[in-house]
C-alpha positions as CSV (number, residue, x, y, z in Angstrom):
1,X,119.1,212.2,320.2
2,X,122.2,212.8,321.7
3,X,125.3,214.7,320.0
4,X,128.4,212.8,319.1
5,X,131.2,211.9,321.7
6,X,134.7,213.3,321.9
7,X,137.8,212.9,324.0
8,X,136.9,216.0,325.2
9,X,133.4,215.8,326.0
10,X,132.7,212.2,326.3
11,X,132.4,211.6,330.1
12,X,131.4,215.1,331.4
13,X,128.1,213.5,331.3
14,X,109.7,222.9,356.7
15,X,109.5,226.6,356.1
16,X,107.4,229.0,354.2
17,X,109.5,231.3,352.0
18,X,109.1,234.8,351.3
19,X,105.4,236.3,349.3
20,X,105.6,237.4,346.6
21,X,103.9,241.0,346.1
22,X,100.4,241.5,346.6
23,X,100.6,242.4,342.7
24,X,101.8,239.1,341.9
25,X,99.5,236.8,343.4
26,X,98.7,236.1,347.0
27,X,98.2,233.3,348.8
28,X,94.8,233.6,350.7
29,X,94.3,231.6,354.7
30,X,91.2,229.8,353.2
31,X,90.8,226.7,351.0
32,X,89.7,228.1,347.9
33,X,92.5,229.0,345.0
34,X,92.9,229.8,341.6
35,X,95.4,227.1,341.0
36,X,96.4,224.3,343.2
37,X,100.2,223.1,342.5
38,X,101.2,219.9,344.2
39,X,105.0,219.3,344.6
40,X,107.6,221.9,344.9
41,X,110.2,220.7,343.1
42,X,111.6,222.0,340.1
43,X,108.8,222.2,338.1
44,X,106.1,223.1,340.5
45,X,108.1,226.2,341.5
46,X,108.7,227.1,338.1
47,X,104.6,226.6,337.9
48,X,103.7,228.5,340.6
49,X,106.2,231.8,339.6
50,X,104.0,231.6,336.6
51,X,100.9,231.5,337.9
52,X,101.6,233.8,340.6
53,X,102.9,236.1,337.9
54,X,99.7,236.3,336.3
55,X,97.9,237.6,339.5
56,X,96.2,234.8,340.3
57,X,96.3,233.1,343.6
58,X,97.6,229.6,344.4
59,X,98.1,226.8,347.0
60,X,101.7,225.1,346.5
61,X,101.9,222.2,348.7
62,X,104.9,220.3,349.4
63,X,104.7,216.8,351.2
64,X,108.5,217.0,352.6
65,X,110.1,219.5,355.0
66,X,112.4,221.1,351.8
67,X,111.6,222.2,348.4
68,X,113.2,220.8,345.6
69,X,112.6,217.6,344.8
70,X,114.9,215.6,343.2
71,X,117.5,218.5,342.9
72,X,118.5,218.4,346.5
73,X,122.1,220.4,347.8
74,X,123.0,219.3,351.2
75,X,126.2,221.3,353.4
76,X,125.9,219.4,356.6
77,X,127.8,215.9,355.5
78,X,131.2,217.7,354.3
79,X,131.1,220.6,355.2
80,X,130.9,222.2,351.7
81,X,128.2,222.2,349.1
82,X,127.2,218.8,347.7
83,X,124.8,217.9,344.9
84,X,122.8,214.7,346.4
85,X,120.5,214.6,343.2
86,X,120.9,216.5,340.0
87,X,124.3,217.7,339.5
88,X,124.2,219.9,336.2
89,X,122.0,222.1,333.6
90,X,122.4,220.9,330.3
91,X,122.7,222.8,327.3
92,X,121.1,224.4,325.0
93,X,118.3,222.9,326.9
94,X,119.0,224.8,330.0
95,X,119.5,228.1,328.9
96,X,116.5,229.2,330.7
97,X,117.2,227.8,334.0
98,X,120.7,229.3,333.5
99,X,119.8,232.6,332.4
100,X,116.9,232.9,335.4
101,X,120.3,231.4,338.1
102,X,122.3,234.0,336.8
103,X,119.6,237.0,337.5
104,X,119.4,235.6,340.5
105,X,123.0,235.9,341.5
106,X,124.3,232.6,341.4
107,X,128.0,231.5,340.6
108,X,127.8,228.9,337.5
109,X,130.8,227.7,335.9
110,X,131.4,225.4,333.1
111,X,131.8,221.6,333.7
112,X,134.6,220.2,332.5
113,X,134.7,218.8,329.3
114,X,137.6,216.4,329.7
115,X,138.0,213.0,331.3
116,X,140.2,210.3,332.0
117,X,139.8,207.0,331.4
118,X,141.7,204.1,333.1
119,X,142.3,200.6,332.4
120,X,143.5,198.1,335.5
121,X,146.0,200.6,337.3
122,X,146.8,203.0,334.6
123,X,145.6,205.6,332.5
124,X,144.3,204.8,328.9
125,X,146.9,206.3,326.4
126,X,145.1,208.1,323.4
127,X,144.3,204.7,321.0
128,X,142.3,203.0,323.9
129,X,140.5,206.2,324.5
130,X,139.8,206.6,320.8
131,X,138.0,203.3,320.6
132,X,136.3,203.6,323.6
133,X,134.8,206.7,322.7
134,X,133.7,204.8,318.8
135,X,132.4,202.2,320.8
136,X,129.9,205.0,322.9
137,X,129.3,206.2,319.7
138,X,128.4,203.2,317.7
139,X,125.9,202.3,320.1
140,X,124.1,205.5,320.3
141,X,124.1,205.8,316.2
142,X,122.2,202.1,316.7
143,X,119.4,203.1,319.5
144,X,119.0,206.5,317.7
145,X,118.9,205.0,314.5
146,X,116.2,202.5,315.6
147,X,114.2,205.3,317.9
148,X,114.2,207.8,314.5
149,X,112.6,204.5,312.6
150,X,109.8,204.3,314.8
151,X,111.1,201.4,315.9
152,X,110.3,201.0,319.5
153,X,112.4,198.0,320.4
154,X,114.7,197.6,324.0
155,X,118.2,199.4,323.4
156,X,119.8,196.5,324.7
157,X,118.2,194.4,321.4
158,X,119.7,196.8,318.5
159,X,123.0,197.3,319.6
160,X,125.9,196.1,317.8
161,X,126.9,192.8,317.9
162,X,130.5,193.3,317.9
163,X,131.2,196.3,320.2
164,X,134.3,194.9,321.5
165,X,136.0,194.7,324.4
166,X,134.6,198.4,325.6
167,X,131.1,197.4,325.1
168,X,129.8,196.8,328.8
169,X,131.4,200.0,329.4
170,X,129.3,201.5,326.8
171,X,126.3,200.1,327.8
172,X,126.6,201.2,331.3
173,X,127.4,204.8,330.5
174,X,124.4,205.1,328.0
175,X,122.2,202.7,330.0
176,X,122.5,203.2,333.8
177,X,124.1,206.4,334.0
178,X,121.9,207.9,331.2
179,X,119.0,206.4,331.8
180,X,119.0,205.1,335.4
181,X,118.3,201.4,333.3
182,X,119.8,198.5,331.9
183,X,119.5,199.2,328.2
184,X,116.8,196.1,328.3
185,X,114.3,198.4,329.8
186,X,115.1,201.4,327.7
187,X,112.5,202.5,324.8
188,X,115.1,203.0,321.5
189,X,111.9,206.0,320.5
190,X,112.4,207.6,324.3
191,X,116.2,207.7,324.0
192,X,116.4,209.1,320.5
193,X,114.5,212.3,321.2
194,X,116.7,212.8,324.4
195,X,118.1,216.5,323.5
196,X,121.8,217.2,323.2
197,X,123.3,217.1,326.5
198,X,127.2,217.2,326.0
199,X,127.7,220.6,327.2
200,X,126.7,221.8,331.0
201,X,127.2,224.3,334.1
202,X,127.9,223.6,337.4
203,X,126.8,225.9,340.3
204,X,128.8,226.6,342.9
205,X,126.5,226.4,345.9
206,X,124.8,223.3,344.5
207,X,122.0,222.4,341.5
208,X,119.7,222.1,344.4
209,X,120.7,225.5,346.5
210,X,119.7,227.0,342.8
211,X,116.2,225.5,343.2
212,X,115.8,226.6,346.5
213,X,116.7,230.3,345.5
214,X,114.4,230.3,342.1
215,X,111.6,229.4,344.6
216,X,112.0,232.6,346.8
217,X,109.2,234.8,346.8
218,X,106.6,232.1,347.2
219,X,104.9,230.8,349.9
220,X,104.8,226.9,350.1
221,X,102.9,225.1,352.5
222,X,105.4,222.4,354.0
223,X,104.5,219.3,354.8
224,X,101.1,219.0,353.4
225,X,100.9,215.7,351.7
226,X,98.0,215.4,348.9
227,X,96.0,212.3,348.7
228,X,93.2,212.6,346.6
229,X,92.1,214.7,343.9
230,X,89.0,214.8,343.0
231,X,88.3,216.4,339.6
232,X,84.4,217.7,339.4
233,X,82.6,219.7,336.6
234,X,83.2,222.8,338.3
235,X,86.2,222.9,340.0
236,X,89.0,220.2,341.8
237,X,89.0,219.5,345.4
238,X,92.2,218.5,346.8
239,X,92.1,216.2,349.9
240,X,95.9,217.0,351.8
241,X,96.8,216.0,355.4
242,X,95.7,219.6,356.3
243,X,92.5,220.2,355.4
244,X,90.6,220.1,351.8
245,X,91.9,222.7,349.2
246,X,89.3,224.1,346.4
247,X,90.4,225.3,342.9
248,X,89.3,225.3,339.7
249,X,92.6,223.8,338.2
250,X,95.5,221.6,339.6
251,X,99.1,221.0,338.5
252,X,100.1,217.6,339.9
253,X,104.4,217.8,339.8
254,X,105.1,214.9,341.1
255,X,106.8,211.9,340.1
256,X,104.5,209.5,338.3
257,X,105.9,206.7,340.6
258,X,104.2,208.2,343.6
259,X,100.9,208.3,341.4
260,X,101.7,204.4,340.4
261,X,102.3,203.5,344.0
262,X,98.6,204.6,345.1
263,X,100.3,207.7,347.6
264,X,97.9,210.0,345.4
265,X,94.3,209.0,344.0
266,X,92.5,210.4,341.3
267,X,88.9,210.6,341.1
268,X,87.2,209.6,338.4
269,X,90.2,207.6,337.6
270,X,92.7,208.6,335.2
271,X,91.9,208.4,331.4
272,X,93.4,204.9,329.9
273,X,96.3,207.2,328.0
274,X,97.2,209.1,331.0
275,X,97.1,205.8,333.3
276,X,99.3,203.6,330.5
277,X,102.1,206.3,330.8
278,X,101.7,206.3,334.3
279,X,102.5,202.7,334.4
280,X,105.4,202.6,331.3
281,X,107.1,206.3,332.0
282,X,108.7,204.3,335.0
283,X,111.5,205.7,337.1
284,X,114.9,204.0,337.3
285,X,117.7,203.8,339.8
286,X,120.8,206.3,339.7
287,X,122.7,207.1,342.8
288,X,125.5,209.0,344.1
289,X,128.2,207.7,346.7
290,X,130.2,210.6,347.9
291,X,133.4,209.8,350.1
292,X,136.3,211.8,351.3
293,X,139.9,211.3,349.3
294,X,142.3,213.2,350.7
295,X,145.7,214.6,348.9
296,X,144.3,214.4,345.6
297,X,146.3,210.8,345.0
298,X,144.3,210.8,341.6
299,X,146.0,214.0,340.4
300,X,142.8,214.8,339.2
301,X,141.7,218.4,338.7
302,X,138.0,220.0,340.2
303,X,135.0,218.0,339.0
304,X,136.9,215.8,336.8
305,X,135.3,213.0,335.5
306,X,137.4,209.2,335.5
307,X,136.0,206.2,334.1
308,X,137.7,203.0,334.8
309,X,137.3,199.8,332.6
310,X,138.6,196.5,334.3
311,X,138.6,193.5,332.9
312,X,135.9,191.4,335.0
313,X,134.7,194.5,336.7
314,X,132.1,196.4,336.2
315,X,132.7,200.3,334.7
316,X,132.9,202.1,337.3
317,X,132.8,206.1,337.4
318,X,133.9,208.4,339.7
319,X,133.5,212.8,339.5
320,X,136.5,213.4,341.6
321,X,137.5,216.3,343.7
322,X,133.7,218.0,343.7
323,X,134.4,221.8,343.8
324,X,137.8,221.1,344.0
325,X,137.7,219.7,347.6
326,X,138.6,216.1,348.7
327,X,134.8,214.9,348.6
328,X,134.9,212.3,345.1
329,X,131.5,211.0,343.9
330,X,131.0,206.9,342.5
331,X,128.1,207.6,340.1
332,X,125.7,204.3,340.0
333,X,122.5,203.3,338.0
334,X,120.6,200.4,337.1
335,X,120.9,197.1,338.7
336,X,124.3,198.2,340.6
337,X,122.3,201.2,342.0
338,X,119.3,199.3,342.7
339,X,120.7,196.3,344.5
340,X,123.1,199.0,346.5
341,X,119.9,201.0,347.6
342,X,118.3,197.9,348.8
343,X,121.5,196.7,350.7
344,X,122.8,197.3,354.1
345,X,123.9,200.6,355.6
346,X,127.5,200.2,354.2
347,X,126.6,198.6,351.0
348,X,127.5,201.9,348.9
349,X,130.7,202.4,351.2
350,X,131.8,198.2,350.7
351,X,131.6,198.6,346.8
352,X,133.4,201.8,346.7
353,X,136.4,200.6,348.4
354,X,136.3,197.4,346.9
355,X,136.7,199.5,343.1
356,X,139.2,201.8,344.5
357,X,141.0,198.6,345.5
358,X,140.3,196.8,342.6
359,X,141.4,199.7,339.7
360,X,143.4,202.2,342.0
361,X,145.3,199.5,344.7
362,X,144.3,198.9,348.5
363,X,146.8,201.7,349.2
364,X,144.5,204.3,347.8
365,X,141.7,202.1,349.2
366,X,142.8,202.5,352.7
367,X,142.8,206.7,352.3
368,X,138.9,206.3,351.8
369,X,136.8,208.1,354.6
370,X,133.5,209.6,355.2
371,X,130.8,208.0,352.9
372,X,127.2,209.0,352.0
373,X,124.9,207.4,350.1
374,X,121.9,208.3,348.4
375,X,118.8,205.9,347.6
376,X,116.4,207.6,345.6
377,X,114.7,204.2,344.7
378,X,113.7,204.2,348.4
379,X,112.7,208.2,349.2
380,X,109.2,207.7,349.6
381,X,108.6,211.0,347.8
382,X,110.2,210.1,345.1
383,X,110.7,206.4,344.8
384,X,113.4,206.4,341.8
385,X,115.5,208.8,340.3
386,X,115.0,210.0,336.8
387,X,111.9,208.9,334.5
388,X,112.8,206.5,331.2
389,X,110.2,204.8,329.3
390,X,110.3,201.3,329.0
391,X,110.5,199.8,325.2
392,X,107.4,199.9,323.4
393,X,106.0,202.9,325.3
394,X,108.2,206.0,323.7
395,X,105.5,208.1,322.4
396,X,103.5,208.1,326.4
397,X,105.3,211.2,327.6
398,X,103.0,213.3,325.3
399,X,100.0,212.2,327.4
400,X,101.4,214.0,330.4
401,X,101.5,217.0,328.4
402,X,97.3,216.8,327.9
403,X,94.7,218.5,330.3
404,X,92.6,215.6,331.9
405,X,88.8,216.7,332.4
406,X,89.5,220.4,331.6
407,X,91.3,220.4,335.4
408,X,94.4,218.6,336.3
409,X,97.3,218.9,334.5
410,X,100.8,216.9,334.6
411,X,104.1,218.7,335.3
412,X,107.4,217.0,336.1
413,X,110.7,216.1,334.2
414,X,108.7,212.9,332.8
415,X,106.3,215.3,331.2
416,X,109.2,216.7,329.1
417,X,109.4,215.1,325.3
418,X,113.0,216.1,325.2
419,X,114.4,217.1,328.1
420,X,112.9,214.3,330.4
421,X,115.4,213.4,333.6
422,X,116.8,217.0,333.8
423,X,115.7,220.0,335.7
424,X,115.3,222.3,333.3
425,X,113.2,219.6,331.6
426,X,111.0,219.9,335.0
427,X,111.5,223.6,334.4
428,X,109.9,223.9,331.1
429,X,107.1,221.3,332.5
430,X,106.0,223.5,335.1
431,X,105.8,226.8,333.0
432,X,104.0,225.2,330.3
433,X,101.8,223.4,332.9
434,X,100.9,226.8,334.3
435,X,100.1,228.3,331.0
436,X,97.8,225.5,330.6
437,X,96.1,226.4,333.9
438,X,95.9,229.8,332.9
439,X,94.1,229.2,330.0
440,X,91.4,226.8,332.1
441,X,90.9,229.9,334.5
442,X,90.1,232.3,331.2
443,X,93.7,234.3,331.4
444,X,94.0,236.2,327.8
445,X,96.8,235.8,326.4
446,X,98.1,232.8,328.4
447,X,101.1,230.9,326.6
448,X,101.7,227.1,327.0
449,X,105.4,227.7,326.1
450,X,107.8,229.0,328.9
């Protein structure tokens, strides 16, 4: 489960790139592969370097005009790099993602560890703080505690019954944030085998630039949709909006959401353990609303991370100054993100000046100007933001870790045990994935571990 909380570290929480070598793998003009890897994201690049490293060829398909999933770095809104998706590497976790950034020449830096907390219009002096951080802590000991049992309850059933007057703000950092659910919908088993993610790095061009660059030397096949697979003694056929692909394995890295919602069929149908943790390893809402601040009226230093508690508010937290520029970022999940993503064009923009107003005055409210919102919940390639099984179904993940009729296998950040809703999580997926396709093609030595 996750570590223990201090002041300190409580709140940090269409093109075709270039081939590889011929040596590592090509990717032949006709339908027939080695490998067919659906989804370049995180974890079906990861696969595809893995496969391709092995010599063998592949066919990595990508339904959208970019790569990289949920890890997405846009430039165009502000100006400047900014993280629409995931936002940081977690460690120890990450180390592998890191180390592979840092071959590759990226700038990572370590987030900040420290945050603020306010209460109404001024900042929490140390004893507020103190409790406020026991109360996070209280309620993770519970729904660990619970989830190490075996007992697989909702969160929201075994916390505390006396949390205190920071309890809602507890739930909502451990629930929504974490999770991208109310704690209600949260399996206690799934939450307590959540690796250690206290510490992280930033990159400076963006979590999802650093995608984009681990994916260069392959060739990926934009906007080529999958929607049927069709697994036969033999080999897999893979119907796509351009033309049939052949293989004799496939690595489906896409969220399971898109599989739930019928976008990609399976023939013979799915086993009854692989289709149950399609249907409980569910994704959740989490959302970011990024606006521009000028004049730093916060006096808040680069990627600092504020959390406001007002009485009859909702917690509200904010990553201000992102890269130390005057773009600040609300952070939303659950409900809040859900019913924002379903609103109106301004509804993110309207309930981020309405919390500056409410915990920071209208005078800071009025300095509030560009806004963008994201609504994962409603990208129909994704269709949610980060995977979370629901009670009762903790134990499901390991079925996306199985090979299904010796020829598909599952690859994602919800087919990580541990490191589920993080990209190295997808990372690790997709290597492992591809070690399991190896070994279906024969490959000696082929290692399911990354």
């Amino acid at each position: 489960m996750t570590g223990t909380l201090t002041r300190r570290g409580l709140l940090a929480g269409a093109f075709a790139l270039p081939a590889f070598s011929r040596a590592l793998g090509q990717v032949p003009a006709s339908g027939q592969v080695d490998v067919v890897i659906i989804g370049a994201g995180a974890a079906g690049i990861a696969a595809a370097r893995k496969v391709a490293a092995a010599g063998r060829t592949y066919a990595l398909i990508e339904a959208g005009k970019r790569v990289g999933g949920r890890a997405f770095t846009d430039t165009a809104a502000f100006g400047l790099p900014l993280d629409l998706g995931a936002t940081r590497l977690f460690l120890p976790g990450g180390a592998p993602v890191v180390d592979l950034a840092r071959q590759a020449g990226l700038d990572l830096y370590e987030a900040p560890r420290g945050a603020r907390l306010y209460q109404g219009l001024k900042e929490a002096s140390d004893s507020p703080y103190e409790d406020f951080a026991a109360t996070v802590r209280r309620a993770e000991r519970a729904i660990g505690a619970a989830g190490d049992a075996g007992r697989d309850l909702p969160a929201a059933r075994v916390l505390p019954p006396d949390l205190g007057p920071f309890g809602a703000a507890a739930s909502f950092m451990i629930g929504p944030l974490r999770c991208a659910k109310e704690l209600d919908q949260v399996s206690t088993v799934d939450f307590s085998r959540a690796e250690e993610r206290d510490e992280a790095v930033l990159c400076r061009t963006g979590i999802g630039s650093l995608v984009t660059k681990l994916a260069q030397g392959l060739t990926v096949r934009m906007e080529t949709a999958a929607s049927v697979i069709d697994l036969g003694p033999r080999n897999v056929e893979v119907r796509t909006s351009k033309g049939l692909l052949t293989a004799r394995a496939v690595i489906l890295a896409v969220p399971p959401s898109l599989i739930a919602a019928g976008k990609i069929r399976i023939t013979p149908g799915l086993p009854t353990r692989q289709r149950s943790a399609v249907e409980r390893i569910t994704l959740g809402a989490r959302d970011h609303i990024a606006f521009l601040l000028p004049g730093n009226p916060l006096n808040a230093a680069p990627d600092e991370t504020l959390m406001v508690q007002t009485t009859g508010q909702r917690p509200f937290r904010l990553i201000a100054r992102v890269n130390g520029s005057d773009v600040h970022v609300a952070q939303v999940g659950g409900q809040l993100a859900q019913g924002l993503a379903d609103g109106g064009a301004t509804s993110g923009a309207d309930y981020v000046k309405s919390a500056l107003q409410a915990n920071f005055g209208a005078d800071l409210a009025r300095r509030m100007g560009k806004v963008v919102q994201t609504r994962w919940s409603r990208e129909p390639l994704a269709l949610g933001a980060i995977s979370c099984a629901l009670p009762g179904s903790g134990n499901m993940r390991r079925a996306f870790t199985e090979v299904v009729a010796n020829r598909l296998v599952f690859a994602g950040e919800h087919a990580h045990e541990t490191l589920w809703g993080t990209v190295p999580g997808a990372w690790l997926s997709g290597e492992r994935a591809a070690g399991q396709a190896l070994r279906i093609l024969g490959v000696q030595g082929a290692s399911l571990a990354p």
